[in-house]
LUMPA-395112 format. One record per residue: residue number from 1; y, z, x of N, C-alpha, C in turn; residue in three letters. Coordinates in steps of 0.2 Angstrom, whole numbers, plus 5000, padded with zeros to 4 digits. Atoms other than C-alpha are relative to their C-alpha. Last residue first. Layout:
N
 num   nv   nw   nu  cav  caw  cau   cv   cw   cu residuo
 NUM    Y    Z    X    Y    Z    X    Y    Z    X     ALA
...
end
This chain:
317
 num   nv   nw   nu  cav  caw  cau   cv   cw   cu residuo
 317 4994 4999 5002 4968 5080 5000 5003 5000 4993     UNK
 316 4996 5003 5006 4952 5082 5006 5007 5003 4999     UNK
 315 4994 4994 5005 4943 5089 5020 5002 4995 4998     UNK
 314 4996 5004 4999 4924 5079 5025 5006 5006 4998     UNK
 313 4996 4995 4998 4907 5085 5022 5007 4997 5004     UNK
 312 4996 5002 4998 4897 5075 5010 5005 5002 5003     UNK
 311 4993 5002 5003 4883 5083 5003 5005 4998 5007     UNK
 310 4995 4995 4998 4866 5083 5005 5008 4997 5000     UNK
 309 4998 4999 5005 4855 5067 4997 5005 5008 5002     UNK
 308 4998 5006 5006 4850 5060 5013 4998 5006 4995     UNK
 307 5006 5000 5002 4853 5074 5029 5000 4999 4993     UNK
 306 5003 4993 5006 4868 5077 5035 4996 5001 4995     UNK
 305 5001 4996 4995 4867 5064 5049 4998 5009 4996     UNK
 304 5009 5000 4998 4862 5052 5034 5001 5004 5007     UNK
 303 5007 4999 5006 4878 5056 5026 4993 5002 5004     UNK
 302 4999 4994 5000 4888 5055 5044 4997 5003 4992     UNK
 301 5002 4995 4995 4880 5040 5048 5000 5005 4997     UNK
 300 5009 4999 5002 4885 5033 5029 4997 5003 5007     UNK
 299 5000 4995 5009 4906 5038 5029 4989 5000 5002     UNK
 298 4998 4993 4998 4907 5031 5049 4996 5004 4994     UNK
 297 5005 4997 4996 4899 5013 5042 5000 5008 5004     UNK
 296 5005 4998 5004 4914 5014 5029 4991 5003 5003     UNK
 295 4998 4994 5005 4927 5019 5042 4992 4999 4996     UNK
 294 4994 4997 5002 4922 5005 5055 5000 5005 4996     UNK
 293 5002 4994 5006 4907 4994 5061 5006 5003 4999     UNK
 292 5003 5003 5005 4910 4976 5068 5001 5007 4995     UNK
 291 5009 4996 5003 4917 4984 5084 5000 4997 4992     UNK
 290 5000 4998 5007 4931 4972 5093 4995 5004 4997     UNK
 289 5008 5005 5000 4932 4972 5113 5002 5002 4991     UNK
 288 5004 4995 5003 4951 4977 5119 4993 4996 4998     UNK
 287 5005 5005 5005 4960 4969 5133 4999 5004 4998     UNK
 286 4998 5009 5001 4979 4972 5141 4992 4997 4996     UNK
 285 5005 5006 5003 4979 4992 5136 5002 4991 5001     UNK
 284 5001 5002 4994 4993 5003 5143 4992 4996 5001     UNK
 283 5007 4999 4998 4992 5013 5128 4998 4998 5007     UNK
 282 4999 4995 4999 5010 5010 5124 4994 5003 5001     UNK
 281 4996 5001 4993 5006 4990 5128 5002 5009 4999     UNK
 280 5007 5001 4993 4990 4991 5116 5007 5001 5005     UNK
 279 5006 4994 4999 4999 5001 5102 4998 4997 5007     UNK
 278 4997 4995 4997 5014 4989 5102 4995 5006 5000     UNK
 277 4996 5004 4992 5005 4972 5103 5001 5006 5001     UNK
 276 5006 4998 4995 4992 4981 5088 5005 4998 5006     UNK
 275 5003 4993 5001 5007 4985 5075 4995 5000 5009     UNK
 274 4995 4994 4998 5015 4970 5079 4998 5005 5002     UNK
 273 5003 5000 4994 4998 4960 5075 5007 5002 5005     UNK
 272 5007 4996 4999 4997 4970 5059 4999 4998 5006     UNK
 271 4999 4992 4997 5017 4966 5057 4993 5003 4999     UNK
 270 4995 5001 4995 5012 4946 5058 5001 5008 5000     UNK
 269 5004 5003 4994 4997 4946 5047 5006 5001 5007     UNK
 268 5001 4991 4996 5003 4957 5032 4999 4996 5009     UNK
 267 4993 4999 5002 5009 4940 5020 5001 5005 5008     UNK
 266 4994 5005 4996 4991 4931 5027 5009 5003 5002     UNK
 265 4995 4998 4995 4983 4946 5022 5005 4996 5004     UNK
 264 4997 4993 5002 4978 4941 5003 5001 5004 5008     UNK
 263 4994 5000 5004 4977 4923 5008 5002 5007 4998     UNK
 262 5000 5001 5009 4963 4926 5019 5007 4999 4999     UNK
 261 4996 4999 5003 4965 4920 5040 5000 5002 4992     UNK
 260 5001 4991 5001 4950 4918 5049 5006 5005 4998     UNK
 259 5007 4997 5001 4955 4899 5051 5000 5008 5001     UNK
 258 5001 4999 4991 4974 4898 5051 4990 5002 4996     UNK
 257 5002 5004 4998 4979 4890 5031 4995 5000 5008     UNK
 256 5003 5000 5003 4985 4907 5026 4995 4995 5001     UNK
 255 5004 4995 4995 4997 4908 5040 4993 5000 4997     UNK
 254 4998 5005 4991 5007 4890 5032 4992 5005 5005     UNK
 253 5004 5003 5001 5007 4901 5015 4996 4994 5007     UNK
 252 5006 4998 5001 5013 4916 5024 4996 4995 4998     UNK
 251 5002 4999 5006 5026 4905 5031 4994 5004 4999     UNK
 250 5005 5000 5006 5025 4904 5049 5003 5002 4994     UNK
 249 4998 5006 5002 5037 4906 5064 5000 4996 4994     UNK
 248 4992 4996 5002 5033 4926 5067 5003 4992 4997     UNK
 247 5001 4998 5004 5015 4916 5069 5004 5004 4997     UNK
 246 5004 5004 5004 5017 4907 5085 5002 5000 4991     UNK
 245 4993 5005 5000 5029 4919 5094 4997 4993 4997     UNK
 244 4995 4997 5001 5015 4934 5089 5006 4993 4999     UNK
 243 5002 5002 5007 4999 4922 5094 5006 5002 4997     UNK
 242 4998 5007 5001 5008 4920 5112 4998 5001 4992     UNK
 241 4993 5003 4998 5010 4938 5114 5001 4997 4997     UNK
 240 4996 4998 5006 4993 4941 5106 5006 5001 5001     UNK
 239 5001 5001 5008 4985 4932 5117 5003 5002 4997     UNK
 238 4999 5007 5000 4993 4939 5132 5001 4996 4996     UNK
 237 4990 5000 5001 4989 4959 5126 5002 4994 5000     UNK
 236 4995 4999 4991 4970 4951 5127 5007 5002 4997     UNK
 235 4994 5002 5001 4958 4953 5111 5005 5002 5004     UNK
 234 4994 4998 4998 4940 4952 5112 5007 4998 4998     UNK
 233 4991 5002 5001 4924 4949 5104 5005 5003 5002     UNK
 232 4993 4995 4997 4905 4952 5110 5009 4993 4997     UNK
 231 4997 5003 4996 4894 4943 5097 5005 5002 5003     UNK
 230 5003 4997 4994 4883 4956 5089 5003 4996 5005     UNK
 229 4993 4993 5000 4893 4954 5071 4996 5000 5008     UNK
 228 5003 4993 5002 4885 4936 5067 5004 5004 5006     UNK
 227 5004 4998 4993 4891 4918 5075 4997 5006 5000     UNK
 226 5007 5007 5002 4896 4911 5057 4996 5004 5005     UNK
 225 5005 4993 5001 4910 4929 5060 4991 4995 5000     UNK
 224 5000 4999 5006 4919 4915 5072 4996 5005 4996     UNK
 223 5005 5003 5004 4919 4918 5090 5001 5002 4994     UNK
 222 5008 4996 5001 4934 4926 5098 4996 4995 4995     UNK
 221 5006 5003 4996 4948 4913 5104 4994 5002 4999     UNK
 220 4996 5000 4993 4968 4920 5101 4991 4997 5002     UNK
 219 4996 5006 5002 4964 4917 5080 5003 4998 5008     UNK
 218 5001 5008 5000 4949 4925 5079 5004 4995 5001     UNK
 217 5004 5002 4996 4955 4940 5089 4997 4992 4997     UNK
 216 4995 5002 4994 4970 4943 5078 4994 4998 5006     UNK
 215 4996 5008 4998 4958 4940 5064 5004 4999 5003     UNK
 214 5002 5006 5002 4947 4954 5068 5002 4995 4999     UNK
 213 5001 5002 4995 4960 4966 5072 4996 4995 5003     UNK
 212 4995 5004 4996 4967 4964 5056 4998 5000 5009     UNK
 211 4999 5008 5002 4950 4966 5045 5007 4998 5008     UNK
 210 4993 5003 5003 4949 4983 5057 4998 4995 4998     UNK
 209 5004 4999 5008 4941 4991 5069 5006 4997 4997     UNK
 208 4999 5001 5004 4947 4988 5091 4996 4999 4992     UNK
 207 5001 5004 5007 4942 4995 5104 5003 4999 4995     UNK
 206 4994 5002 5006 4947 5001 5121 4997 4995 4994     UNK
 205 5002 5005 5007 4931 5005 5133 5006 5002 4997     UNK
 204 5004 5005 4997 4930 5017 5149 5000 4993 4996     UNK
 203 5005 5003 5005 4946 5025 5143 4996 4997 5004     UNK
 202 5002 5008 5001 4957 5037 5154 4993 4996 4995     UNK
 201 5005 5005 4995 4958 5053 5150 5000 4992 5001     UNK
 200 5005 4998 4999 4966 5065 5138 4995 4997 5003     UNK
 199 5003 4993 4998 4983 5065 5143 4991 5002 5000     UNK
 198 5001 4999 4992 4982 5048 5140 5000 5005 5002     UNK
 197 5001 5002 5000 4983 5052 5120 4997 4996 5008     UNK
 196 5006 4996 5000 4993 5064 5120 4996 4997 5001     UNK
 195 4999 4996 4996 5007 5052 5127 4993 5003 5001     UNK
 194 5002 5003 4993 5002 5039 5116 4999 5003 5006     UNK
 193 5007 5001 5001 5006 5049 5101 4995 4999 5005     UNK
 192 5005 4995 5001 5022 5053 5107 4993 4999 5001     UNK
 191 5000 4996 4995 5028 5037 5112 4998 5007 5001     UNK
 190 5008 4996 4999 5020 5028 5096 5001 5005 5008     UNK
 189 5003 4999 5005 5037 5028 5085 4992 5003 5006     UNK
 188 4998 4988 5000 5047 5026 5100 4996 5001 4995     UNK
 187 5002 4997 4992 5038 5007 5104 5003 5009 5000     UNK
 186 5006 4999 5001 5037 5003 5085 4999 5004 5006     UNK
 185 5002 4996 5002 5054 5004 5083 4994 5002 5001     UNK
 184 4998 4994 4996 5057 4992 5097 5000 5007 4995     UNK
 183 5002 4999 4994 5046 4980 5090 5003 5006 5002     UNK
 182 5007 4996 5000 5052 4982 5072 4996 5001 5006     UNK
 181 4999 4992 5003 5070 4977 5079 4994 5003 4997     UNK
 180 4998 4998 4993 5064 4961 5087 5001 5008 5000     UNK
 179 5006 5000 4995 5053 4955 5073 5001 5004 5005     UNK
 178 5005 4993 5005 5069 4960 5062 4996 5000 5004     UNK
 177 4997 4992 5000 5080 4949 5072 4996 5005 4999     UNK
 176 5004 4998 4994 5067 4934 5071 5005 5008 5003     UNK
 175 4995 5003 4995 5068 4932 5053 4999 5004 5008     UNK
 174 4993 4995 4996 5054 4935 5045 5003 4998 5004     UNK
 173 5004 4996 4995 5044 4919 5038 5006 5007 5000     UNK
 172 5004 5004 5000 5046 4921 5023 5000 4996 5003     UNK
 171 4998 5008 5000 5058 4937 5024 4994 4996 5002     UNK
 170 4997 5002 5007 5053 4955 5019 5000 4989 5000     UNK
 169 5002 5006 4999 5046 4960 5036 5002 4996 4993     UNK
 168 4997 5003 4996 5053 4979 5037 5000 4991 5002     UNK
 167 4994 4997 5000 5049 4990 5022 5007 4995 5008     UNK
 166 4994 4997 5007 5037 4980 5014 5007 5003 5002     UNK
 165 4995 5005 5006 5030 4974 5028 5005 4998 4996     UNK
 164 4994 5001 4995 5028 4991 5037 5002 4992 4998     UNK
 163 4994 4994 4999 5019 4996 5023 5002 4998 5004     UNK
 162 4994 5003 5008 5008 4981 5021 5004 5004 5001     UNK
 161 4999 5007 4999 5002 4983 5042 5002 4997 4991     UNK
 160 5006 5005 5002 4997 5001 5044 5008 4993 4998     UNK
 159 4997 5005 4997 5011 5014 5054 4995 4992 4998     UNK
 158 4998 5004 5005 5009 5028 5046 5004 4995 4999     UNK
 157 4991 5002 4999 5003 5037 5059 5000 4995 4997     UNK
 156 5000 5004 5007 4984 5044 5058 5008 4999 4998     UNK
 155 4993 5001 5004 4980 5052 5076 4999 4996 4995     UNK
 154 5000 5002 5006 4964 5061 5083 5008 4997 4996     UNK
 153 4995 5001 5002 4962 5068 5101 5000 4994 4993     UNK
 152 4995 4996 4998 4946 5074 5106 5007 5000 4997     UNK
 151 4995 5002 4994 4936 5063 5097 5003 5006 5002     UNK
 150 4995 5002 5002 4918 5065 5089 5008 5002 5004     UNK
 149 4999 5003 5005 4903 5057 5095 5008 5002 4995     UNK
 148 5006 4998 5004 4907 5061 5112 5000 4997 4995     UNK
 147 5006 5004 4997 4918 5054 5128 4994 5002 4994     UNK
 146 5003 4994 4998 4935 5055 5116 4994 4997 5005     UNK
 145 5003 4999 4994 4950 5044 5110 4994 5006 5002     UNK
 144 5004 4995 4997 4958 5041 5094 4996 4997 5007     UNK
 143 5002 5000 4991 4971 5030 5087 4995 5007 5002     UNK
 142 5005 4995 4996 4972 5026 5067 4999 5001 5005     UNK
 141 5003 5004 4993 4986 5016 5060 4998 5006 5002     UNK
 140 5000 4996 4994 4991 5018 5041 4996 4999 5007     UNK
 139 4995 4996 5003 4993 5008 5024 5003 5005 5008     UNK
 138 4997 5004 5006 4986 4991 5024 5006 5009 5002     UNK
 137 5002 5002 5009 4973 4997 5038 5007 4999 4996     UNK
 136 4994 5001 5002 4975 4995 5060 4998 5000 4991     UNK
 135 5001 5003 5007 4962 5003 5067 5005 5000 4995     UNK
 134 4995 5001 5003 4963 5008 5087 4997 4998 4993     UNK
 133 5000 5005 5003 4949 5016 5098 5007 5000 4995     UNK
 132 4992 5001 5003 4949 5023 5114 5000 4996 4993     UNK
 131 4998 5005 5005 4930 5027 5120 5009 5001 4999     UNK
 130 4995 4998 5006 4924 5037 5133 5005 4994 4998     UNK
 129 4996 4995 4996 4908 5032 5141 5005 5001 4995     UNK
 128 4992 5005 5001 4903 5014 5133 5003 5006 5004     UNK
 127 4999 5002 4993 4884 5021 5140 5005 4998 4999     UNK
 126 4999 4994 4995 4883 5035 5124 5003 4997 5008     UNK
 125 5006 4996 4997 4881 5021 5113 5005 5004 5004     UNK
 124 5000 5002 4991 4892 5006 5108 4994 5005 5004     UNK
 123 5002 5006 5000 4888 5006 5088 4999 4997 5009     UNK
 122 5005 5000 5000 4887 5024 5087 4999 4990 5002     UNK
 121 5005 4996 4997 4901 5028 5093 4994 4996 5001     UNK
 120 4999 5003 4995 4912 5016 5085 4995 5001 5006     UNK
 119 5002 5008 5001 4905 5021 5069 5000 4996 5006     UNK
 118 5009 4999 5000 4908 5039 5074 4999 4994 4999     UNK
 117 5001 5000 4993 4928 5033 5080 4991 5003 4999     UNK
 116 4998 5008 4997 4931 5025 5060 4996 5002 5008     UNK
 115 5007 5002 5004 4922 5045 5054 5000 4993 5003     UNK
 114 5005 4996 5000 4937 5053 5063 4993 4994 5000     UNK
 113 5001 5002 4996 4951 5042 5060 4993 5002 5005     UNK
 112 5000 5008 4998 4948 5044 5043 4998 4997 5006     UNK
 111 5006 5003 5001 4946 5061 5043 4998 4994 5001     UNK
 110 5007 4997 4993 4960 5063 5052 4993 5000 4999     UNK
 109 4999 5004 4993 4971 5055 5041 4996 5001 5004     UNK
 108 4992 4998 4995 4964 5065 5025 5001 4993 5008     UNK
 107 5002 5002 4993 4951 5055 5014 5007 5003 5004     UNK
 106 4994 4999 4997 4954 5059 4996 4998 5001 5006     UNK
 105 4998 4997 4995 4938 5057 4988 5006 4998 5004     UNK
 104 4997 5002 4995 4935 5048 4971 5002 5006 5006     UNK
 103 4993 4994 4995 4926 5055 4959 4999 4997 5007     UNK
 102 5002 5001 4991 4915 5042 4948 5008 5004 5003     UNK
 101 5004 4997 4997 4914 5043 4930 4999 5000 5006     UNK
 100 5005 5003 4995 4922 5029 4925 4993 5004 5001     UNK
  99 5002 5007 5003 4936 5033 4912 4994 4997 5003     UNK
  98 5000 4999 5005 4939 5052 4917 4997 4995 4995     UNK
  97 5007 4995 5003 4934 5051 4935 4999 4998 4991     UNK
  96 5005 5005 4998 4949 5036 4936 4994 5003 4999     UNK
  95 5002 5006 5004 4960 5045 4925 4994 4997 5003     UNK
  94 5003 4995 5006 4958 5062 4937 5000 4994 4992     UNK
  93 5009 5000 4997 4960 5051 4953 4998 5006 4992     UNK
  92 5003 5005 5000 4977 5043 4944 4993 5001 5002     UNK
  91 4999 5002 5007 4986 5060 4938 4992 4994 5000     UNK
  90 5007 4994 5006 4979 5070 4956 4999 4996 4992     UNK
  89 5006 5001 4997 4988 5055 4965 4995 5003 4996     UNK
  88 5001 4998 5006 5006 5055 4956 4992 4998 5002     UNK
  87 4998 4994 5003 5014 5055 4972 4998 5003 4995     UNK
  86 5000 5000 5004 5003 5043 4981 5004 5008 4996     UNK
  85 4992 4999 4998 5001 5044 4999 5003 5002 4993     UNK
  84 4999 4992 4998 4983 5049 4997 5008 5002 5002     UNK
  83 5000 4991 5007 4981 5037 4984 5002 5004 5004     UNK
  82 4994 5002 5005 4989 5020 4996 4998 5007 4995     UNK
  81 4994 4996 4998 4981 5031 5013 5006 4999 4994     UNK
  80 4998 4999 4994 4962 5031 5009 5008 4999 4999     UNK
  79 4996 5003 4998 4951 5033 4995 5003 5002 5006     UNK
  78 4993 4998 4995 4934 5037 4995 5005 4995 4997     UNK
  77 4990 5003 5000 4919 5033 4984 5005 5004 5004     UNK
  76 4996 4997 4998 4899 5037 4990 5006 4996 4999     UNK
  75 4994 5001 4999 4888 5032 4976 5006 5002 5005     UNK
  74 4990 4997 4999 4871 5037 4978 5004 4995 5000     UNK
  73 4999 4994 5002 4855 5029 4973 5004 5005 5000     UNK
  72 4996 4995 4998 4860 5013 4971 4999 5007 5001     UNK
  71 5006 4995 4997 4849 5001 4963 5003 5004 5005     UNK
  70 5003 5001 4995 4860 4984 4963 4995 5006 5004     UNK
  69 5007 5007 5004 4861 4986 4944 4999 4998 5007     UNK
  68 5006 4998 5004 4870 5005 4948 4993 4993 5000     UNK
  67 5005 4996 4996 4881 4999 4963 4993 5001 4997     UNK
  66 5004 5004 4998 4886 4984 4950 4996 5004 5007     UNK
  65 5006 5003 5006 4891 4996 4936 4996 4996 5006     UNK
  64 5005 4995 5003 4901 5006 4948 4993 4998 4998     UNK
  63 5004 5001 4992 4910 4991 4956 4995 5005 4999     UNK
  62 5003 5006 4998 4916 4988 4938 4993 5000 5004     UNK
  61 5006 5002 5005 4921 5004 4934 4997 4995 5002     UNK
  60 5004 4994 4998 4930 5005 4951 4993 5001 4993     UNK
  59 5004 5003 4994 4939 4991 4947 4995 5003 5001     UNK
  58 5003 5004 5001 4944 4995 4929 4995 4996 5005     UNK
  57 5003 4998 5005 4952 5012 4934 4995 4993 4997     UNK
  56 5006 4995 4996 4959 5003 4948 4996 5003 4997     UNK
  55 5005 5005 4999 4969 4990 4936 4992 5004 5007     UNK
  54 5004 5005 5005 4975 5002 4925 4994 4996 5005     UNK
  53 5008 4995 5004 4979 5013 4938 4998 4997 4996     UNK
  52 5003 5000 4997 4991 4999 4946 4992 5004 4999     UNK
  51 5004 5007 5001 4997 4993 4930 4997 5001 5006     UNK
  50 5007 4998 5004 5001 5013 4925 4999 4990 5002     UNK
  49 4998 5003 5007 5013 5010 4941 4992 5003 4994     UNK
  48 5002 5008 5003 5009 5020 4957 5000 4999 4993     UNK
  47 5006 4998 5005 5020 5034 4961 4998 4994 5000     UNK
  46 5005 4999 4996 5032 5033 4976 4992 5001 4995     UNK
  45 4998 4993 4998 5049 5036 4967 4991 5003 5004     UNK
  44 4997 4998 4993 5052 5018 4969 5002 5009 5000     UNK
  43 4992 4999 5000 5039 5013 4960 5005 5003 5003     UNK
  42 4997 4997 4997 5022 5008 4968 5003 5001 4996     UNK
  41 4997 4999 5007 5012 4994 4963 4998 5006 5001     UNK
  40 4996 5004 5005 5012 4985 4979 5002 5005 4994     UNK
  39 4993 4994 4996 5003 5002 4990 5006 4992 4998     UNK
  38 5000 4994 5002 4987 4996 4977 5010 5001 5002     UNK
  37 4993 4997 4997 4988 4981 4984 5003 5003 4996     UNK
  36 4997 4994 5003 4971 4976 4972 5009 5001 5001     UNK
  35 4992 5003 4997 4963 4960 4981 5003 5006 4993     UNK
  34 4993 5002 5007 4946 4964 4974 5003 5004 5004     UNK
  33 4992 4996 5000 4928 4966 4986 5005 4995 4996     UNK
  32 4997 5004 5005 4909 4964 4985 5008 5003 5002     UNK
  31 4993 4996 4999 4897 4968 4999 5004 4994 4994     UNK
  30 4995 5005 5005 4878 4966 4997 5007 5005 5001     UNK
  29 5002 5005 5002 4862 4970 5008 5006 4997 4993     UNK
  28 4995 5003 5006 4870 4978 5023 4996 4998 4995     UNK
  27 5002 5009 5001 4855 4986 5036 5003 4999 4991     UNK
  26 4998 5002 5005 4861 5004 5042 5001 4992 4997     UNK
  25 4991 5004 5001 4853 5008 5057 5000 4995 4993     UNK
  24 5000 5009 4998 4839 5018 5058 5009 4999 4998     UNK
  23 5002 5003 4992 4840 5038 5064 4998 4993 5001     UNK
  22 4999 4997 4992 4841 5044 5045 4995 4999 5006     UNK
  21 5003 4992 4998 4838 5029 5033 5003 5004 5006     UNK
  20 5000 4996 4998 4848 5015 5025 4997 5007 4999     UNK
  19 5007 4997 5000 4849 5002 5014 5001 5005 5005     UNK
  18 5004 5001 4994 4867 4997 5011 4991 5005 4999     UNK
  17 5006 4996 5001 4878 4993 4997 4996 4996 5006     UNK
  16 5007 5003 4994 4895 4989 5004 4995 5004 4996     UNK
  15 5006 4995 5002 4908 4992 4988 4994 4997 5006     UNK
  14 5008 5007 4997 4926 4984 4993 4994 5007 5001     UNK
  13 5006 4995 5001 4943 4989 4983 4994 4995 5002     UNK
  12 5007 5004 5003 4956 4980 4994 4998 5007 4997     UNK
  11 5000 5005 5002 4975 4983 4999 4995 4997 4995     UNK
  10 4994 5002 5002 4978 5000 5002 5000 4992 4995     UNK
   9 4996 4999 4995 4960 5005 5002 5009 4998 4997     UNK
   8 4992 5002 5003 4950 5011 4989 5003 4999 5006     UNK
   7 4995 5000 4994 4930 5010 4998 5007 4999 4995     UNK
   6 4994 5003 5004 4916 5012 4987 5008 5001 5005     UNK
   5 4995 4995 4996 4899 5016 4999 5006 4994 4995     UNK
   4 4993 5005 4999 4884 5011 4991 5006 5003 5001     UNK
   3 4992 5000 5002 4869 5018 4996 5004 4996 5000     UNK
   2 4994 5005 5002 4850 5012 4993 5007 5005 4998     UNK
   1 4996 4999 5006 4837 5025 5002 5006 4995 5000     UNK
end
């Protein structure tokens, strides 16, 4: 069967149409995606503008039409943390249905993390032992831990890589004060989290998911994506030290020009490899390995674990 998985995130709308059966592996045959920054076009009572719905109502149409002419036979769409943050969310997932025909699903945090850490599952096996996985998105940062498919411990801290831009990296580059002061917030922020989190076992494996995990690793050594997704990839605490006093020095447009760098995360690139320095050192993490699959690949397992055309069990918000 031909699904398409719609993904709203903070920053991107991106549609994987995949072929997939129950107990193969999901073989991509088109990805399309638009630079949005949804959690941009905000007011400052937390609502997204009518130019941010306008333009997601027209995205989403869009991505629809091309699910259907790429032979789709479902659609699974979700949003994640820039709607579900949203104060005027029910307004915008009810125009979007309204002008499109596609219902959007509100994806809780735990959900989220959830479905990211079955993706991870499945992509290592049973032999990776108990997993720790990290995913830095636009909006929120997902940690989980467990030895099965799904984790024992689940977080969703609203600690993602535009958000913490906007409210604490403003300057071009940022100045180094600020670097220094979002550092040390970052490190009380996950001391909790992290706590539970080692309570419940040491990890045989630390992963990381994510566009930003990926380009923090392609920019400390990892093979490029030209090398296909089966190429082991890491990312050392070290490296991302050095990459960190590098890159806090940069211009976004200067960051933009770094191989495995886009121009639509260049701006975010420095507090998404904050985000990870202080995850991996309150984890007590010096390497991680990158997993290729993530949220969306989660969303299609757990379809085709629920057996194809049954319904999509998940809580919303």
């Amino acid at each position: 069967m031909r699904l398409g998985v719609l993904d709203v995130g903070s920053n991107t709308v991106h549609l994987l149409v995949v072929d997939a059966h129950r107990g193969g592996h999901p073989m991509p045959m088109s990805s399309t995606k638009s630079v949005l920054r949804l959690s941009e076009n905000m007011d400052d009572k937390g609502r997204i503008t009518r130019d941010g719905s306008d333009l997601l109502t027209s995205t989403v149409d869009e991505f629809a039409s091309i699910a259907t002419t790429s032979g789709c036979g479902e659609l699974m769409a979700f949003a994640t943390s820039a709607v579900r943050d949203a104060e005027n969310s029910d307004e915008v997932l009810a125009r979007v249905r309204d002008k499109t025909g596609v219902e959007l699903e509100v994806l809780s945090g735990e959900d989220e993390a959830r479905l990211t850490f079955l993706a991870v599952r499945r992509w290592y096996g049973w032999s990776a032992g108990r997993i720790l996985n990290l995913d830095i998105g636009g909006g929120s940062l997902e940690l989980t831990i467990g030895g099965d498919e799904d984790p024992e411990v689940a977080h969703s801290l609203q600690l993602g890589a535009g958000r913490l831009t906007r409210d604490w990296l403003q300057g071009d580059p940022p100045g180094k004060r600020r670097v220094s002061v979002l550092r040390d917030w970052l490190d009380a922020e996950l001391v909790e989290p992290a706590k539970e989190l080692k309570a419940a076992g040491k990890p045989d494996l630390a992963v990381g998911t994510s566009k930003t995990f990926r380009s923090l690793a392609r920019l400390t050594g990892a093979a490029p994506s030209g090398a296909g997704i089966r190429v082991k990839r890491t990312l050392t605490s070290s490296g991302l030290r050095q990459l960190i006093a590098f890159i806090s020095r940069m211009t976004s447009a200067d960051r933009a020009e770094l191989e495995g760098v886009s121009a639509d995360r260049s701006q975010q690139l420095v507090a998404g490899a904050l985000i990870a320095e202080a995850s991996m050192r309150a984890l007590s993490i010096d390497t991680i390995d990158i997993c290729p699959w993530a949220l969306r690949e989660g969303l299609i397992l757990r379809k085709l674990d629920t057996e194809m055309g049954g319904d999509l069990v998940v809580s919303t918000t």
